[in-house]
C-alpha positions as a printed Julia matrix, in Angstrom:
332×3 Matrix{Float64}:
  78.48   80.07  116.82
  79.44   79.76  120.58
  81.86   81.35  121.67
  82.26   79.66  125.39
  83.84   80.77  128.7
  86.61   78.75  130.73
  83.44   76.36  131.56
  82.78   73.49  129.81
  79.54   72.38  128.01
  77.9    69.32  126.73
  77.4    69.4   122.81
  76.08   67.2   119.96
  78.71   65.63  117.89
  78.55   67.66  114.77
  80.15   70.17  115.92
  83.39   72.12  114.83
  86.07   73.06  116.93
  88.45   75.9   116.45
  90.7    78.36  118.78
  89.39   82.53  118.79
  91.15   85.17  119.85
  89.37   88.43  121.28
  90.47   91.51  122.83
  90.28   91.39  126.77
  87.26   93.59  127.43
  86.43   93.96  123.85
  83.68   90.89  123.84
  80.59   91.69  126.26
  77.85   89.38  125.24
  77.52   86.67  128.47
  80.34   86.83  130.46
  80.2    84.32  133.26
  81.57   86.29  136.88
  81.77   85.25  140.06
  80.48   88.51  141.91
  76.89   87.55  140.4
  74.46   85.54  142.22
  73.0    82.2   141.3
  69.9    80.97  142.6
  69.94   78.97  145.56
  68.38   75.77  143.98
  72.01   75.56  141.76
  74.25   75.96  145.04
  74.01   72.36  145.69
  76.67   72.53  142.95
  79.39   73.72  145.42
  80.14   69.91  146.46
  82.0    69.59  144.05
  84.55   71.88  145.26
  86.21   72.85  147.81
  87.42   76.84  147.02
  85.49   79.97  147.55
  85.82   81.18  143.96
  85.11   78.3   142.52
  81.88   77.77  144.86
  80.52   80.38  143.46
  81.4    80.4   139.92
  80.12   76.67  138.97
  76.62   77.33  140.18
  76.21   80.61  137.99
  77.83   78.95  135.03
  75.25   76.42  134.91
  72.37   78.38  135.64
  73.62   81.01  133.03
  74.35   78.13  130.36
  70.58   76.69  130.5
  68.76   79.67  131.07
  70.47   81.66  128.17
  71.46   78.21  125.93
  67.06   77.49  126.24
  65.79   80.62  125.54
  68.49   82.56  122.66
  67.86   78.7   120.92
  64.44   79.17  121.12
  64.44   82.54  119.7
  67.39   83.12  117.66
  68.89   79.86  116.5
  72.25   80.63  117.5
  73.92   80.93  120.86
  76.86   84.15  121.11
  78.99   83.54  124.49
  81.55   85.7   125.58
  84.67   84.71  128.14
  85.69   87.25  130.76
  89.37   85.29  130.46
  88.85   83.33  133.76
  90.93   83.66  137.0
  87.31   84.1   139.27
  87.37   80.18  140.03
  87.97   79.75  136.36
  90.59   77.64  134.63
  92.95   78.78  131.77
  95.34   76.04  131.95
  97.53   75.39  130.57
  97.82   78.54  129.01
  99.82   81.18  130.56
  98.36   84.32  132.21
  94.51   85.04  132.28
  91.59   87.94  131.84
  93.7    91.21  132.07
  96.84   89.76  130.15
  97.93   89.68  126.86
  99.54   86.39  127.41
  97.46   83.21  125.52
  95.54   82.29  129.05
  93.99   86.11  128.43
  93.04   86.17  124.75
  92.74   82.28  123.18
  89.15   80.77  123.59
  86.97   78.11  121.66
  84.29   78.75  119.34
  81.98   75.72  118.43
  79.77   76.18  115.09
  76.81   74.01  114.86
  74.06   73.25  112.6
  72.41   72.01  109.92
  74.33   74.51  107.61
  78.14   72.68  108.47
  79.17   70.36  105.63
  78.97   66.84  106.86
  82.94   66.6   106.15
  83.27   69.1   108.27
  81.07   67.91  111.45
  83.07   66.57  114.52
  86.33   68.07  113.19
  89.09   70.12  114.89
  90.7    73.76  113.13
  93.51   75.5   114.4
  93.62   78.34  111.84
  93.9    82.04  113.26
  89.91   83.18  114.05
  88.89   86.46  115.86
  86.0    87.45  117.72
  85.51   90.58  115.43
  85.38   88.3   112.51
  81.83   87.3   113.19
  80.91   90.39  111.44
  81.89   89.54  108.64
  80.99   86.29  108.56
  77.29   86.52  109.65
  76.99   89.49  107.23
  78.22   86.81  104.42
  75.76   84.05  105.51
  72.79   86.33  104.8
  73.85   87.85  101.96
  74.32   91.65  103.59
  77.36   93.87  102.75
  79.45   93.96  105.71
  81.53   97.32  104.2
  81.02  100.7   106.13
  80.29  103.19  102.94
  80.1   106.62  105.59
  83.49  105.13  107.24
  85.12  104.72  103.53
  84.11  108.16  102.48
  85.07  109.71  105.37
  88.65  108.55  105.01
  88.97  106.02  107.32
  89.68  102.6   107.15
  87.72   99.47  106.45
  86.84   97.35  108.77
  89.05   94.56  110.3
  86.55   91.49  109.86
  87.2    88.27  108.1
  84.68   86.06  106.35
  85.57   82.7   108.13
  83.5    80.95  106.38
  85.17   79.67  103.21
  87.15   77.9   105.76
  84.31   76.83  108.17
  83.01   74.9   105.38
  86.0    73.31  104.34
  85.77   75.67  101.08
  89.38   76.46  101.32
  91.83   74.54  103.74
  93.47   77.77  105.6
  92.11   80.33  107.75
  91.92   83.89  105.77
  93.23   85.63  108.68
  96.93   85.66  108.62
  97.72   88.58  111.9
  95.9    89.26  114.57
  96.62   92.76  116.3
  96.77   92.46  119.92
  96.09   95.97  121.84
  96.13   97.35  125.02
  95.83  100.62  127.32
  98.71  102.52  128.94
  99.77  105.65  130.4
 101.56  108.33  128.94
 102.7   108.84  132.62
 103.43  105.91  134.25
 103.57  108.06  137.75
 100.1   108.77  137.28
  98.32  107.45  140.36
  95.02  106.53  139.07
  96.31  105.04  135.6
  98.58  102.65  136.85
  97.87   99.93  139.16
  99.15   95.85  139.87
  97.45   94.63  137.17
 100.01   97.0   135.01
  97.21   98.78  132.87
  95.64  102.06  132.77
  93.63  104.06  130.59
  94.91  106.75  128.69
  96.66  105.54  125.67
  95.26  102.86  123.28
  98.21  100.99  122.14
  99.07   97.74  119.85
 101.26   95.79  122.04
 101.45   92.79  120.51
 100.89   90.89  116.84
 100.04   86.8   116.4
 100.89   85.99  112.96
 100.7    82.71  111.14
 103.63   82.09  108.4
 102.73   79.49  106.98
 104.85   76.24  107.23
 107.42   78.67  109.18
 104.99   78.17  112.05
 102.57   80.98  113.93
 104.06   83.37  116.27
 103.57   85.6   118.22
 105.34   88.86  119.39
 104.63   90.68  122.5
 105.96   94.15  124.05
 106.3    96.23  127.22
 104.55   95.29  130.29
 102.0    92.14  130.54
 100.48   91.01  133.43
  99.48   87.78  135.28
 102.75   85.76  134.49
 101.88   82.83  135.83
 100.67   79.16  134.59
  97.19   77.99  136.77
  97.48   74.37  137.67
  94.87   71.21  136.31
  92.86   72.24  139.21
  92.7    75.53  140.75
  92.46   76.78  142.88
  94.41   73.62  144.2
  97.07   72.37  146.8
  99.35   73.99  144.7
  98.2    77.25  144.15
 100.53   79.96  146.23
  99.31   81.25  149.57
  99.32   84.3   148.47
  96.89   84.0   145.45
  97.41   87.13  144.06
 101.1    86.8   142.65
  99.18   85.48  139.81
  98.96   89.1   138.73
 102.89   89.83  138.85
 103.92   91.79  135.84
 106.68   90.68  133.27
 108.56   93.31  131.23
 109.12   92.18  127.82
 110.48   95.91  126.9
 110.62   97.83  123.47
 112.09   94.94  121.48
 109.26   92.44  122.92
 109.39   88.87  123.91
 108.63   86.28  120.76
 106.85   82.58  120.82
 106.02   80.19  118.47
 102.35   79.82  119.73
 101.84   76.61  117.39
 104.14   74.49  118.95
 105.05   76.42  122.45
 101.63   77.64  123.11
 101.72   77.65  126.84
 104.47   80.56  126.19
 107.34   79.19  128.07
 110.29   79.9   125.54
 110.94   83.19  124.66
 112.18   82.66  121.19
 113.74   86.34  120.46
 117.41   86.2   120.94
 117.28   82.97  118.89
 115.13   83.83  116.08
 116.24   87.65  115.26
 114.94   87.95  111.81
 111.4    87.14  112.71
 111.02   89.24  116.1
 112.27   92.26  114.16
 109.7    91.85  111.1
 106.77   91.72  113.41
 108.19   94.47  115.37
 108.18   96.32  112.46
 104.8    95.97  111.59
 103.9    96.28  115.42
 105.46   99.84  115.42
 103.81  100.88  111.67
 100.39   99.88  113.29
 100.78  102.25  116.46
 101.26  104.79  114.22
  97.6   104.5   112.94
  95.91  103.65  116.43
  92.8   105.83  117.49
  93.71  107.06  121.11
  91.73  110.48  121.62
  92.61  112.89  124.61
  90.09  111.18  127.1
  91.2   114.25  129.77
  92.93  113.72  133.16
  91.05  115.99  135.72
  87.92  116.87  136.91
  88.63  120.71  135.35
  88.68  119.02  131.88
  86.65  115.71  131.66
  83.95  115.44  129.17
  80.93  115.14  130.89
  78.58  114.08  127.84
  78.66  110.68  128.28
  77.3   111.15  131.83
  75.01  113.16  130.7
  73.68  111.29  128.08
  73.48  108.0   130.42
  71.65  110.01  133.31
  69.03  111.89  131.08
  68.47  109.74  127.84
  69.32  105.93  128.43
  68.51  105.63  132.13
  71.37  105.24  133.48
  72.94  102.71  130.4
  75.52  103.41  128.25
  74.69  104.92  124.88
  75.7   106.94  121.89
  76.37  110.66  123.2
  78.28  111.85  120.33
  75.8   114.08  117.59
């Protein structure tokens, strides 16, 4: 399964093509970013553009795509990828928005599945079914035969996990995608005035929130509904940076306020997200906002405290004196 980033790679011709959502931030596997240095045998790669950003980010791609594509081959079989949603010399077009948005640039990917193990009807095709990121669980977990359910979770009450087995459809088992809604989430403020949880990006980090659902109805079309404040509302060019990017590159962050009632596309056949479908389509926008508002009534959003007098310090702790200096488990 790779999951790639905004850069493109060579592969064989029995592959499989489909579209994956994540959650920005969620996916931390190999994210390719600028602000990381590539060796200075790859900068020779930088004649081939012309842009700062861009300079640097084709160089590390490469190097990170051969080093990591050689040895995880070598070792593992199989080749996880993760996207950091581009805008650092990266291209999402012609998708709208980009790595802290909610908008399609921010959350669509492509995932190619290779192998020996694909059907031969299936090699060199194209899917367009509804996929997730979190729905490798599941679907590794079916492929060797393991129980993907969480038994402690269950009998502690909460809920089971929200992973798909893909691959019934992978194979070309069954000719639609299992997953029917994807949730979209996000982090707020409870205060808005609150200096350090707001900022232009539009996103803070108090309050985890569902902001958004993607759901696919069937010969009605896939749609999806969106809510409250998004960021980078803007469409990147063929090329970009380019002649035609804005002086000021930064109004690619500007924010766009689709309020409570929440701005509504039909991704399948508007998925660049240019016609806001809501005032035209009432029935639909208020079913998904329906389920959008039953789901934030189940999100986990603990107190996460606001000041130095109350911040949990275990975390730290745990980092500084057990895990040198790495995140870890500091919960007993």
């Amino acid at each position: 399964l790779l999951l790639t980033t905004t850069t493109y790679y060579l592969l064989p011709t029995c592959c499989l093509l489909l579209a994956t959502y994540y959650l920005p931030l969620t996916t931390n596997l190999l994210p390719t970013y600028y602000m990381l240095h590539a060796t200075c045998n790859m900068l020779h790669l930088r004649a081939l553009t012309h842009h700062m950003l861009t300079t640097c980010y084709l160089p590390l791609a490469t190097l990170l795509g051969v080093a990591t594509s050689y040895y995880s081959l070598l070792t593992t079989r199989y080749l996880p990828l993760a996207t950091l949603g581009g805008v650092a010399g990266a291209n999402n077009w012609p998708l709208r928005g980009g790595k802290t948005s909610n908008f399609q640039g921010g959350i669509r990917v492509n995932s190619w599945i290779s192998g020996g193990a694909v059907p031969l009807a299936m090699r060199g095709g194209k899917l367009s079914g509804l996929a997730a990121v979190w729905d490798a669980y599941a679907t590794f977990a079916a492929l060797a035969g393991a129980d993907p359910t969480d038994h402690r979770a269950a009998a502690a009450g909460l809920p089971a996990i929200d992973s798909v087995d893909l691959w019934p459809y992978l194979s070309g088992q069954v000719a639609t995608s299992p997953r029917v809604r994807i949730e979209i989430g996000s982090a707020t403020c409870e205060d808005p005035s609150e200096p350090r949880c707001i900022n232009k990006w539009g996103w803070g980090n108090v309050t985890t929130i569902v902001q958004g659902l993607i759901e696919d109805r069937g010969s009605d079309g896939v749609w999806k509904l969106l809510t409250g404040r998004n960021s980078m509302n803007g469409w990147q060019g063929p090329l970009y940076p380019n002649a035609t990017t804005p002086a000021d590159i930064w109004s690619f962050n500007d924010i766009y306020d689709c309020g409570d009632t929440g701005c509504l596309f039909r991704i399948d056949l508007d998925p660049t997200e240019h016609s806001d479908l809501r005032d035209s389509e009432p029935a639909i926008a208020a079913s998904m906002l329906k389920q959008l508002q039953a789901l934030n009534t189940t999100t986990f959003s603990p107190y996460r405290g606001r000041g130095e007098q109350d911040r949990d310090v275990a975390a730290a702790c745990a980092a500084a004196r057990e895990y040198g200096g790495f995140y870890g488990p500091f919960l007993k």
